[in-house]
RODO-2510 file (C-alpha; in nm, 4 decimals, decimal comma):
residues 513
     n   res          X          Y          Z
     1     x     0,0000     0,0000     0,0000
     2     x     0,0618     0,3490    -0,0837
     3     x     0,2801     0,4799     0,2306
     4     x     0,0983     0,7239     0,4537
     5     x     0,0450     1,0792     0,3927
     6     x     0,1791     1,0533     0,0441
     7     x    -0,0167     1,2195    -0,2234
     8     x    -0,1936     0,9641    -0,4499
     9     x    -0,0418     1,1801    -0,7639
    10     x     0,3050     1,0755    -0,6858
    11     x     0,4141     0,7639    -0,7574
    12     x     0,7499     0,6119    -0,5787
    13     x     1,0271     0,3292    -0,5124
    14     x     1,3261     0,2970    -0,3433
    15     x     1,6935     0,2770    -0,4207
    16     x     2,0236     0,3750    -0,2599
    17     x     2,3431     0,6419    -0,3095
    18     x     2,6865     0,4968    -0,1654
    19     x     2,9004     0,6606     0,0522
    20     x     3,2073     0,4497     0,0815
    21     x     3,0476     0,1349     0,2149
    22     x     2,7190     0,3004     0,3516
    23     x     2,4431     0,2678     0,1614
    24     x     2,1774     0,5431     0,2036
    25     x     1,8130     0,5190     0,1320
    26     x     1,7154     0,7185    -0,1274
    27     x     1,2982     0,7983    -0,1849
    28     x     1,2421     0,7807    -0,6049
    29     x     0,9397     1,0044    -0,6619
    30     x     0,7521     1,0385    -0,9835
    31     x     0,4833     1,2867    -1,0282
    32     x     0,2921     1,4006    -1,3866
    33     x     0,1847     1,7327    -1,4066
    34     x    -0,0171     1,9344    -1,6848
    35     x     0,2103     2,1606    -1,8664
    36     x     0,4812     2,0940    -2,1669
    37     x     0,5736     1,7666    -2,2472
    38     x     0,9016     1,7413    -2,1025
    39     x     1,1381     1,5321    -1,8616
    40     x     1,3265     1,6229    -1,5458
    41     x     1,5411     1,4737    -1,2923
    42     x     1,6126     1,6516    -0,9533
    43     x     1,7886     1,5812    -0,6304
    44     x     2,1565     1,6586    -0,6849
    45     x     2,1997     1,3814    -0,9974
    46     x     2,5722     1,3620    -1,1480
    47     x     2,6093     1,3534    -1,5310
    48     x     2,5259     0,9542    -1,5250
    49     x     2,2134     1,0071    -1,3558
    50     x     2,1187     1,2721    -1,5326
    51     x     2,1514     1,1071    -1,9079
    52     x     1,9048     0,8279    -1,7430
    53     x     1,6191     1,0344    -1,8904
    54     x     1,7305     0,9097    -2,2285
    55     x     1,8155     0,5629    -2,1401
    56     x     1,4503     0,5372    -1,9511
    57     x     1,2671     0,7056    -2,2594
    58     x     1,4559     0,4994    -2,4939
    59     x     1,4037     0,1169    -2,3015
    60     x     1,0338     0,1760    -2,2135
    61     x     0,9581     0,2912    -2,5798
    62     x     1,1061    -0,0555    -2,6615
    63     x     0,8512    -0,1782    -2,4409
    64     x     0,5829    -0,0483    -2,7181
    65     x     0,4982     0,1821    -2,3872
    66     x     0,3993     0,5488    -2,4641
    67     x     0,4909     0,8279    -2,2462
    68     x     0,1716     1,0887    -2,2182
    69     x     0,2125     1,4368    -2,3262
    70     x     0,2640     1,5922    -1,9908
    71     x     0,5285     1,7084    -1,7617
    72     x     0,6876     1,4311    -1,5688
    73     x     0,8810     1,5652    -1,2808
    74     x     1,1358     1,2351    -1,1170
    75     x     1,2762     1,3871    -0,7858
    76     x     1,5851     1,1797    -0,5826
    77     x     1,4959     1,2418    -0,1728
    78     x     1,7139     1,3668     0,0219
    79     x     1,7413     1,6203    -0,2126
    80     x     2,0944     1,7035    -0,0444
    81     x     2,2433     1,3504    -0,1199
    82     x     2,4745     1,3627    -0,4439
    83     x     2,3370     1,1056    -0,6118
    84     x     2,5983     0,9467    -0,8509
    85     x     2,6566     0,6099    -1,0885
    86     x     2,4093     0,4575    -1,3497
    87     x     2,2393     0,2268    -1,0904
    88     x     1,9457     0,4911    -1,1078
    89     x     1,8268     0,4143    -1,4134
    90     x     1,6056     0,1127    -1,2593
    91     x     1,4389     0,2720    -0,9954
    92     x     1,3056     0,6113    -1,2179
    93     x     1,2235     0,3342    -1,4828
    94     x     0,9951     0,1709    -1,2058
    95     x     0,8602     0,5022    -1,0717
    96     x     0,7386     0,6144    -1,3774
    97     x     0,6079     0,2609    -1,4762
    98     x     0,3902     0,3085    -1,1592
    99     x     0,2861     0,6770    -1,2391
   100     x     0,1580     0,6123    -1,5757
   101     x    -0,0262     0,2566    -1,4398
   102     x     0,1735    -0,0206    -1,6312
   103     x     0,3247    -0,1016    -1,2163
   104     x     0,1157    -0,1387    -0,9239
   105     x     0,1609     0,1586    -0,7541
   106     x     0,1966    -0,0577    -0,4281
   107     x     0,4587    -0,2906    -0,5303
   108     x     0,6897    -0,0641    -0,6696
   109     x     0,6630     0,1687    -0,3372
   110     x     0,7547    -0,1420    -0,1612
   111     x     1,0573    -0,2233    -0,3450
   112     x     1,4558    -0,1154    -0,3622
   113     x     1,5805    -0,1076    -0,6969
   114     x     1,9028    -0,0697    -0,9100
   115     x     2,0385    -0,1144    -1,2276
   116     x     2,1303    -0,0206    -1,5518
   117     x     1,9321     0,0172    -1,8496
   118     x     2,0694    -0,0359    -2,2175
   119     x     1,8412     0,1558    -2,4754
   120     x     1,6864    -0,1883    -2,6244
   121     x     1,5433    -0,2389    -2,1983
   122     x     1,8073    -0,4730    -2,1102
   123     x     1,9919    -0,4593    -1,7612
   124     x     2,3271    -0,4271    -1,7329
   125     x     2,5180    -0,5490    -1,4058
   126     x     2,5514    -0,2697    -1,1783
   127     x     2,8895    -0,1944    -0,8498
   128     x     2,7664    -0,2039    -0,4903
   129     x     2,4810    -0,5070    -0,4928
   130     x     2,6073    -0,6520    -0,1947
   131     x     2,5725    -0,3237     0,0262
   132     x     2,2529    -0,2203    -0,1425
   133     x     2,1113    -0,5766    -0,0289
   134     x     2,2231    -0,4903     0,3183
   135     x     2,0353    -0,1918     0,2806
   136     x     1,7317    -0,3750     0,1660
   137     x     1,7595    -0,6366     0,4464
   138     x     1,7082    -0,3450     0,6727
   139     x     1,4381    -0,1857     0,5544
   140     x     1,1977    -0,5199     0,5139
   141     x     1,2293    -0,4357     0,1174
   142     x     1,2933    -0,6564    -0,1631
   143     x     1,5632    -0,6179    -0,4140
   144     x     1,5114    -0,5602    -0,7717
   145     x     1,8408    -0,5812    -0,9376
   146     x     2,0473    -0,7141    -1,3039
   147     x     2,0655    -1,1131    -1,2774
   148     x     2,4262    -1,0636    -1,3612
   149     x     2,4351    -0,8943    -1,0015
   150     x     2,2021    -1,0839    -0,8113
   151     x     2,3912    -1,3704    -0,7017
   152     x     2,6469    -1,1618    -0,5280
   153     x     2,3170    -0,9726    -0,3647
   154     x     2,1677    -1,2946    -0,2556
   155     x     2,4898    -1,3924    -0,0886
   156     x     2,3619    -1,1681     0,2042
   157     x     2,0684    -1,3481     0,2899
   158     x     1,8623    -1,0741     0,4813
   159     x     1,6059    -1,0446     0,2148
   160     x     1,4590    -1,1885    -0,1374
   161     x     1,6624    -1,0807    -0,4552
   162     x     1,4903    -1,0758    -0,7846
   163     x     1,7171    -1,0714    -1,0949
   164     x     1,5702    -1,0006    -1,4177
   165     x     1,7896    -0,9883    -1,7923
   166     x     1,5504    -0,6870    -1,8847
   167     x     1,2858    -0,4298    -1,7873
   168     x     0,9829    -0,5977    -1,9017
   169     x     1,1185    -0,9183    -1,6895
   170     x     1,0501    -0,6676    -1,3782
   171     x     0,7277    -0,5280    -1,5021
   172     x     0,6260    -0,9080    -1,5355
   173     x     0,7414    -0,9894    -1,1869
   174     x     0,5684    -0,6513    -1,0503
   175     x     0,2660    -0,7364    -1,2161
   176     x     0,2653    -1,1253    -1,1274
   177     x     0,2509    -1,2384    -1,5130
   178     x     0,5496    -1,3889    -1,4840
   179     x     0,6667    -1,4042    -1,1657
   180     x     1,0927    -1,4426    -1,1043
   181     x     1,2516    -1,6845    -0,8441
   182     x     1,4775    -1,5291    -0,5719
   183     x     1,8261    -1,5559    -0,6607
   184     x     2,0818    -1,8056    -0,5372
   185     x     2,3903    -1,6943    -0,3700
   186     x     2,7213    -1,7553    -0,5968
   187     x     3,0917    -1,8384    -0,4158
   188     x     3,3815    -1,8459    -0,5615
   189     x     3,5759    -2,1959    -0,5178
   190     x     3,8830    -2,1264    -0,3432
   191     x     4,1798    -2,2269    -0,5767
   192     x     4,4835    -2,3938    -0,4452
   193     x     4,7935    -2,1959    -0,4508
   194     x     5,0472    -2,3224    -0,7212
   195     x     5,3014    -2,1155    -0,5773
   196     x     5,4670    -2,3170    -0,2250
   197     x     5,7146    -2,2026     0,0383
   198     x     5,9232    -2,5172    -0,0487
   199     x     6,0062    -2,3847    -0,3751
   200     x     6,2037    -2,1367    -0,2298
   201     x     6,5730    -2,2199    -0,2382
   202     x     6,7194    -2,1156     0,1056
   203     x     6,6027    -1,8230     0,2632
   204     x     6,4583    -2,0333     0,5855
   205     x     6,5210    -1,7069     0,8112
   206     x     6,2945    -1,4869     0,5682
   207     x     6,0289    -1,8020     0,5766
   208     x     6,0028    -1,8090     0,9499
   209     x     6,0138    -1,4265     0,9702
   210     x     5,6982    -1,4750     0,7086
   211     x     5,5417    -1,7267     0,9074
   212     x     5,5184    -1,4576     1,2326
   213     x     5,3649    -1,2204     1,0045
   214     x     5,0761    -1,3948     0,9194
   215     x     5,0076    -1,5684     1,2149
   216     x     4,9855    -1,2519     1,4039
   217     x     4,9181    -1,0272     1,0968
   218     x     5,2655    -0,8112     1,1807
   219     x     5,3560    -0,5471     0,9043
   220     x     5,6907    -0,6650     0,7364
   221     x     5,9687    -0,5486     0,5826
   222     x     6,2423    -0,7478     0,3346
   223     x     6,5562    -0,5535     0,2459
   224     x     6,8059    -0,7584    -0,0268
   225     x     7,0245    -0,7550    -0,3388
   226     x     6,7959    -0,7862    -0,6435
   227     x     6,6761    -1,1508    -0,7200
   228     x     6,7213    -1,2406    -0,3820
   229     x     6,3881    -1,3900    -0,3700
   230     x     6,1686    -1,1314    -0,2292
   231     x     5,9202    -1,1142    -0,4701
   232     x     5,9141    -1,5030    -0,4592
   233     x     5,8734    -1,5341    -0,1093
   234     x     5,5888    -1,2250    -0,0630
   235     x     5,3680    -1,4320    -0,3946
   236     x     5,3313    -1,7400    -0,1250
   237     x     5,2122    -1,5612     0,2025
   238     x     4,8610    -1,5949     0,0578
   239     x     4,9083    -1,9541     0,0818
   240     x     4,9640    -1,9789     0,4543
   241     x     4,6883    -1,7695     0,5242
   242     x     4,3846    -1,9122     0,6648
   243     x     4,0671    -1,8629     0,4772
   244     x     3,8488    -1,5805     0,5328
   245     x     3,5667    -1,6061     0,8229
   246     x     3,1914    -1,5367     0,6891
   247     x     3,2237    -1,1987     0,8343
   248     x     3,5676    -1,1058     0,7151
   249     x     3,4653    -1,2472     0,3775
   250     x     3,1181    -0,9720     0,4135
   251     x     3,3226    -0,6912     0,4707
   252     x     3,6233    -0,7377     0,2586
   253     x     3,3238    -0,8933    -0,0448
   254     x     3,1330    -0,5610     0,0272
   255     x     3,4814    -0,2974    -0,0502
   256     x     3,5145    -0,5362    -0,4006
   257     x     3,1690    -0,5070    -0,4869
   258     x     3,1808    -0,1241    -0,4529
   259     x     3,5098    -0,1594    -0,6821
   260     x     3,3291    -0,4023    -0,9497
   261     x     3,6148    -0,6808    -0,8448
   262     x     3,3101    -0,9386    -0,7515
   263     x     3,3228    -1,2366    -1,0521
   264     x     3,1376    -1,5082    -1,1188
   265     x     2,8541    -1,4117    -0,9529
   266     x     2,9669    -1,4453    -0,5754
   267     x     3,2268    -1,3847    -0,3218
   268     x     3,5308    -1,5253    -0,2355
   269     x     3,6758    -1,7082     0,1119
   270     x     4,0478    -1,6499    -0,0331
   271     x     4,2295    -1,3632     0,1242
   272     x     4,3094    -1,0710    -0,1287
   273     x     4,6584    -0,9804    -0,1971
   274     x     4,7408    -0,6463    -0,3975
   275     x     5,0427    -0,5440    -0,5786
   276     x     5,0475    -0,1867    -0,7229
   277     x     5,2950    -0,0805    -0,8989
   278     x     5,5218     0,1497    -0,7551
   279     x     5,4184     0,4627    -1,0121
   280     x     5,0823     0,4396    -0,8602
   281     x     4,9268     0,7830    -0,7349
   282     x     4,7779     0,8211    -0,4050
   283     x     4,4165     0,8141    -0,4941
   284     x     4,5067     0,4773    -0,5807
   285     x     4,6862     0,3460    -0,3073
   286     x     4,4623     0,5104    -0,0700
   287     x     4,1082     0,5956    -0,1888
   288     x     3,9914     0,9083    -0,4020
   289     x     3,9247     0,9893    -0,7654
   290     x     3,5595     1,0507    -0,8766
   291     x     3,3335     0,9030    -0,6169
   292     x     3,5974     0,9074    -0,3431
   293     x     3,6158     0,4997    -0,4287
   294     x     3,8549     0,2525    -0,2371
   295     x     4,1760     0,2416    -0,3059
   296     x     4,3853    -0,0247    -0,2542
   297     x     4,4577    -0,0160     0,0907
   298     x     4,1010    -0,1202     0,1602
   299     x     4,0704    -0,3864    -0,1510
   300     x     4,3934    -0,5029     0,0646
   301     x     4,1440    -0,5299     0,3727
   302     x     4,1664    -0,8868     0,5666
   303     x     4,4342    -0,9508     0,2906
   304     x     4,7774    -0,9235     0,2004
   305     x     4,9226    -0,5185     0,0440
   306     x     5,3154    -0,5881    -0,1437
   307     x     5,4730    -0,2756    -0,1757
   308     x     5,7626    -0,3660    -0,4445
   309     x     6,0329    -0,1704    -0,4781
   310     x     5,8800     0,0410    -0,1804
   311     x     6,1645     0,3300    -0,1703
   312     x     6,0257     0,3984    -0,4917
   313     x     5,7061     0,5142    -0,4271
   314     x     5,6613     0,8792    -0,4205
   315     x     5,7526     0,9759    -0,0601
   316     x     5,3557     1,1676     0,0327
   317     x     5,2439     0,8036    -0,0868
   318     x     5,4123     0,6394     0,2030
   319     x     5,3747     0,8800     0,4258
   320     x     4,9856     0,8820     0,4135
   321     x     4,9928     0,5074     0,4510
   322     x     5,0981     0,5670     0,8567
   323     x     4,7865     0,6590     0,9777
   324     x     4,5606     0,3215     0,7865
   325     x     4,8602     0,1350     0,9153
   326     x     4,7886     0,2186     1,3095
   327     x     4,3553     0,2800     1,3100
   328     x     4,2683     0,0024     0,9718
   329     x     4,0703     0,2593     0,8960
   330     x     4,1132     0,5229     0,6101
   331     x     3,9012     0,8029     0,5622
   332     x     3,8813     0,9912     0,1635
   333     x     3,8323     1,3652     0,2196
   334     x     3,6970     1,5432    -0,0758
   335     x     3,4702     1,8367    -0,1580
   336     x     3,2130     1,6870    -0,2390
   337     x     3,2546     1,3534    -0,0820
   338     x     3,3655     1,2633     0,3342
   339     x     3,3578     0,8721     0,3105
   340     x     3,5673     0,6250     0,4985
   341     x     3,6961     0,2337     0,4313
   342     x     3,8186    -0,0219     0,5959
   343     x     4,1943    -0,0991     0,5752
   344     x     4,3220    -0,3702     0,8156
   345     x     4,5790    -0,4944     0,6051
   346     x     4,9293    -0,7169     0,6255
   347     x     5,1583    -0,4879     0,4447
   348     x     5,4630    -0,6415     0,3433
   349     x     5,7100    -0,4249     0,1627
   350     x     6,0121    -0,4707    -0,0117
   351     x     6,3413    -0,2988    -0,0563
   352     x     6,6908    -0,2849    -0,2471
   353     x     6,9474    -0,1931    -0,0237
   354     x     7,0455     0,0929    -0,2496
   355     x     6,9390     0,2080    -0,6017
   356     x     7,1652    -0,0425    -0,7821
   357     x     7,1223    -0,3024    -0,5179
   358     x     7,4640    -0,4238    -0,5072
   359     x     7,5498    -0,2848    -0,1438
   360     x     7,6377    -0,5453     0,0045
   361     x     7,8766    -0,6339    -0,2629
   362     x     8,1724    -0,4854    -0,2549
   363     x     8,2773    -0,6099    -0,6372
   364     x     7,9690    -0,5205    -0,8008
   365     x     7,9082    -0,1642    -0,5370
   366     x     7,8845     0,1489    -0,6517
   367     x     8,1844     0,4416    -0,6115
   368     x     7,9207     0,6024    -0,3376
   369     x     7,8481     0,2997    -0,1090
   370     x     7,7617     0,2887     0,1536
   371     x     7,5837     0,6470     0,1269
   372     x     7,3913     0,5376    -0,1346
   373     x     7,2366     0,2942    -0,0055
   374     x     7,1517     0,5714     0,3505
   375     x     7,0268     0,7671     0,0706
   376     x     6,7938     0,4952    -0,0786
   377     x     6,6276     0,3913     0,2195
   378     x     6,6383     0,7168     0,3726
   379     x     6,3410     0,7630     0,1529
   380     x     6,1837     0,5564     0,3977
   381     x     6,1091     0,8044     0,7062
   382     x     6,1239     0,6861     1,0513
   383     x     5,7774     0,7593     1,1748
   384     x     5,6616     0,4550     0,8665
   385     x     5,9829     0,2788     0,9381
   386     x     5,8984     0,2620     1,3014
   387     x     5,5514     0,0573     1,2122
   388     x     5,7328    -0,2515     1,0679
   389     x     5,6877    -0,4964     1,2972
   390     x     5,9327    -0,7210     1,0828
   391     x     6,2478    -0,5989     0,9235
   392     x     6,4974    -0,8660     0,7729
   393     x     6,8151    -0,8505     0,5228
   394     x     6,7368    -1,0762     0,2267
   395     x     7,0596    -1,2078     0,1376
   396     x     7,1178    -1,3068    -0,2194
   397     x     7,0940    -1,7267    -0,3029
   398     x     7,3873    -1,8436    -0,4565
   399     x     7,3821    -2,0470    -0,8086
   400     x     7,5093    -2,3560    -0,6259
   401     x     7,2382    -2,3347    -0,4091
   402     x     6,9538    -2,3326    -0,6580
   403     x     7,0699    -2,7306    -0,7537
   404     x     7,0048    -2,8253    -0,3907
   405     x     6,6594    -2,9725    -0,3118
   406     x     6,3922    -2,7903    -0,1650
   407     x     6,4248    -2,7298     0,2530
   408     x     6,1814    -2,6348     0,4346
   409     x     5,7986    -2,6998     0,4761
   410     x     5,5221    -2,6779     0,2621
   411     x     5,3525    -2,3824     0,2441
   412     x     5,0392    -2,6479     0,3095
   413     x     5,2625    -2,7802     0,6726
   414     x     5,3644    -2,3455     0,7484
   415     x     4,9396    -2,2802     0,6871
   416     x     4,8342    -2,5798     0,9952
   417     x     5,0877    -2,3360     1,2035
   418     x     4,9565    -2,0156     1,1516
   419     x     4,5858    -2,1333     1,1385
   420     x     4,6583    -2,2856     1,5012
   421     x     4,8303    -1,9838     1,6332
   422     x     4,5096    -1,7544     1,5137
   423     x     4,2993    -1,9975     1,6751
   424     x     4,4878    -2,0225     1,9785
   425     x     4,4306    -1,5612     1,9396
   426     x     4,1205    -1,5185     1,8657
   427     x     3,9963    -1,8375     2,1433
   428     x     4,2309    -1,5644     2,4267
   429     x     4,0643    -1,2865     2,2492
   430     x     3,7195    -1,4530     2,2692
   431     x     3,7449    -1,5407     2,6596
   432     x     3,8505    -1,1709     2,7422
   433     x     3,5423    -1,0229     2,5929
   434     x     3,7236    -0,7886     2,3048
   435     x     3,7050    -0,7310     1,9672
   436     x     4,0410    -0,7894     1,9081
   437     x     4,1149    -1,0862     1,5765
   438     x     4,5045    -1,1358     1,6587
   439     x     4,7749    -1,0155     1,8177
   440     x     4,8552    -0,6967     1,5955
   441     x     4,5281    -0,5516     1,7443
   442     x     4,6115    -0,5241     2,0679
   443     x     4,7369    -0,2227     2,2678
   444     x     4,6970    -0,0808     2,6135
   445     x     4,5848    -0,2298     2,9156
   446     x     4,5171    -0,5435     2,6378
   447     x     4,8703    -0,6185     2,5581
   448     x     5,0143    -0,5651     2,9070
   449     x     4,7336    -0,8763     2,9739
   450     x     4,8455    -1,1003     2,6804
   451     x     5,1804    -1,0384     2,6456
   452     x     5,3467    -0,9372     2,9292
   453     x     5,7036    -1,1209     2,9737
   454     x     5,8701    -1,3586     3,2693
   455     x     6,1164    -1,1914     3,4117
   456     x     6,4373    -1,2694     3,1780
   457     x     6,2436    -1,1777     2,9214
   458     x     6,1332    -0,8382     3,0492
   459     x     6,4481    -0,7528     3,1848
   460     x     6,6040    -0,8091     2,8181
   461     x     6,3482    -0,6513     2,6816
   462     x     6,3832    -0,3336     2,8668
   463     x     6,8031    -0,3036     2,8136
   464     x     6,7541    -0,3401     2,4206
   465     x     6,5008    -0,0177     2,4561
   466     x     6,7261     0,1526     2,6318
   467     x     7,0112     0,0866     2,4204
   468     x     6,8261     0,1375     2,1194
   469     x     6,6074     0,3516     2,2360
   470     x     6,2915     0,2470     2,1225
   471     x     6,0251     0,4713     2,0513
   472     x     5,7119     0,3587     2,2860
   473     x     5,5250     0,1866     1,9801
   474     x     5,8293    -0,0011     1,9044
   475     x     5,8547    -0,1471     2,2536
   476     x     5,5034    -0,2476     2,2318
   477     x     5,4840    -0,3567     1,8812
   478     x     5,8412    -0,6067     1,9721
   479     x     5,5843    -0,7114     2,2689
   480     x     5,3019    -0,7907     1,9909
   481     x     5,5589    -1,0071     1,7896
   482     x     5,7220    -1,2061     2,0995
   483     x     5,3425    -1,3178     2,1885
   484     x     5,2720    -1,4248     1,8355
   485     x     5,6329    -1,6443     1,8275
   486     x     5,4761    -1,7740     2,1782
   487     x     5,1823    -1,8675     2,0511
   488     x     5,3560    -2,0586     1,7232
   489     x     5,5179    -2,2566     1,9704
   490     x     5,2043    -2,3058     2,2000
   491     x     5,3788    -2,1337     2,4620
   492     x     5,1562    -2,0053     2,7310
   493     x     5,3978    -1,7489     2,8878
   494     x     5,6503    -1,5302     2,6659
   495     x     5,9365    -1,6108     2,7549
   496     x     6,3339    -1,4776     2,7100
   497     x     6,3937    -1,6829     2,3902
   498     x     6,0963    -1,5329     2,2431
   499     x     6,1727    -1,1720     2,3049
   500     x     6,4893    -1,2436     2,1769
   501     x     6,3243    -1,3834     1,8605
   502     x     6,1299    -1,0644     1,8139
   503     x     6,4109    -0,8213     1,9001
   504     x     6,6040    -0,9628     1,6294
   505     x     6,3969    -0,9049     1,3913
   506     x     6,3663    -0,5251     1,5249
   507     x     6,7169    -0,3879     1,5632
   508     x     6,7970    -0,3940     1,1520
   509     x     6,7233    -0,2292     0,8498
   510     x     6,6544     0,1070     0,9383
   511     x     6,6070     0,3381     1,2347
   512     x     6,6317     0,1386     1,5633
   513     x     6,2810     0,2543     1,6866
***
């Protein structure tokens, strides 16, 4: 029924306008007037909602629908809203359906709707299904939506998603001819990793250093000659991760679906793991560009972000990545746009010593080694330097080496590890009533709980910060790391061996704190 108060002139549905990953309810009004034939859209539309006057006119004329000769007026509440993307086209389709009779007035009112219309009717798959069904779920409302986009909307479960190829396959589920069956949630299979720790000749110390960093989700940093195995070594974390939980998989699904990264009609349990190039600008990295969209610090989120050749990026890049490193949050400021994204990441970076890499060599060095190589990584400040959990020296594999036979575990053997150790967190996590996942999330009070040392291992502890002088965040962050190497070990108490552990992989590479 018609909602209350509302004027039986003015016919209406419902859609939504995203900001970042909030989707607000937006009221689609249609009302015909007497006057000059002619067709408006108001409400703050962008260019792409704006042109869906001609995409509306064109698919319901290939309906064999006429429009009457009067003045149709489509208004977008809150008027204040910016109201931006193609996903609009739908919903004023529907509205005026309704106000010219072909729709019950009543079931379109009671509806959320979204998608794109082609000029022969058809739908076209539209970004941000998955939040817009959240949205739905909420208000009690059914989603109308492209079939190409309703099995990542269904995935949510809170309401009924219809998916239609076309218009008239709406009108004909609106008007009960022909009605459509709710959509079935699509999930992508999780593919095994080709790519496995053993293949890695050598390198056990950068393995183990790898293995820490995932189990505890600690921010690392590889320094080493070129072809040192680096690269190699970052392209296998993903495969000692542990899959995605349904709600990491919800929020990490909803930031792709925003992005249009969503394929084959569902979501995925693997963790994501990003690789921009280092030329990237920093409304890529970190969010921006028209519609303030996520940038890949938040398609990064409950995944994996490899900074290559990280000295390379352009130095207000790096620098903007220290505040999404501490909070795993990231807020895009623009002027027409305030929106914020989630960003708990692992960010592993890596690093040549110097700009030609040979540093360490002192054959193959350059005539200004070693200031070069201060110079290179100097790029690096120490405020970002100082949130690396993790730093190691690479060293380079020798040719002899690479006819050995693989050492080490599987990446399949390193993945049991690390899924125990997160267990073993989030259980500790669970039974102190926080909202903490592992052990990079905890500060304060928190970490003084969960991590605090026996005595050796405090008392070491405390001469390396004064020697080195730590900053404060590298004490605790060295605290973070010796609980993690604990819990690897199913250690209930950190103990010396294990601050030691985590100390050495602190006082390298870089500024001490």
């Amino acid at each position: 029924m018609l909602d209350a108060g509302r004027p039986d002139s003015i016919a209406l549905t419902h859609t939504v306008a995203f900001e970042g990953l909030e989707a607000r309810r937006v009221e689609v009004q249609c009302a015909m007037t007497p006057g000059l034939p002619g067709f408006s859209v108001v409400g703050l539309p962008d260019k792409a909602v704006s042109e869906a006057r001609e995409r509306v006119k064109a698919a319901i004329a290939a309906m064999a629908v006429s429009l009457p000769s009067k003045k149709i007026t489509v208004n977008l509440s809150p008027a204040n809203l910016p109201k931006e993307g193609s996903h609009f086209d739908l919903p004023i389709a529907l509205a005026l359906l309704a106000a010219i009779g072909i729709v019950p007035r009543e079931r379109a009112s009671e509806a959320m709707a979204l998608g794109e219309l082609t000029l022969d009717g058809r739908l076209n798959p539209i970004l941000g299904a998955l939040p817009a069904a959240l949205a739905a779920g909420e208000d009690g409302r059914a989603l109308l939506c492209p079939a190409a986009s309703g099995a990542e909307a269904a995935w949510v479960g809170a309401t009924p998603v219809y998916g239609a190829t076309d218009l008239a396959g709406i009108v004909a589920h609106l008007t009960d001819r022909t009605p459509l069956e709710p959509m079935r949630p699509g999930e992508v299979a999780a593919l095994p990793s080709d790519r496995d720790f053993a293949e890695v000749r050598g390198q056990e110390r950068a393995k183990r250093a790898l293995e820490i960093a995932a189990a505890g989700r600690h921010h690392c940093l590889m320094i080493g000659a070129p072809g040192s195995g680096k690269s190699m070594l970052a392209a296998r974390l993903p495969g000692i991760l542990p899959p995605l939980s349904p709600a990491e998989a919800l929020e990490t699904s909803m930031v792709h679906s925003l992005a249009g990264l969503l394929t084959e009609g569902g979501i995925s349990r693997v963790r994501p793991f990003r690789e921009p190039h280092h030329t990237a600008s920093m409304a890529a990295i970190i969010g921006g560009g028209r519609g303030a969209g996520p940038g890949e610090v938040s398609l990064a989120h409950n995944g994996v972000l490899f900074l290559d050749e990280f000295p390379e990026y352009q130095r207000p890049v790096l620098e903007t990545l220290r505040q999404p490193i501490e909070t795993g949050q990231v807020v895009v400021a623009r002027a027409n746009a305030h929106v914020s994204y989630p960003c708990r990441f692992l960010l592993i970076a890596a690093a040549n010593p110097c700009r030609c890499g040979q540093l360490y060599d002192a054959d193959l060095a350059c005539g200004r080694a070693p200031v070069c190589g201060e110079d290179y990584l100097g790029r690096i400040s120490g405020p970002l330097m100082d949130r690396f959990d993790l730093r190691l020296e690479v060293p380079p594999v020798s040719v002899s080496d690479l006819d050995l036979p693989a050492s080490g575990d599987r990446s399949a053997a390193v993945a049991a590890r690390v899924a125990a150790a997160r267990q073993v967190q989030a259980d500790r996590f669970a039974a102190l009533g926080v909202a903490a996942r592992v052990n990079a999330d905890a500060e304060g009070d928190l970490l003084d709980t969960i991590a605090r040392p026996e005595t050796a291992g405090r008392e070491m502890l405390l001469d390396a910060a004064e020697k080195f002088r730590l900053s404060a965040r590298g004490y605790h962050r060295i605290l973070r790391v010796a609980r993690t190497i604990a819990d690897l070990e199913g250690a209930e108490i950190v103990a010396r061996p294990h601050v030691a552990e985590a100390l050495s992989y602190r006082l390298i590479a870089g500024p001490a704190g």
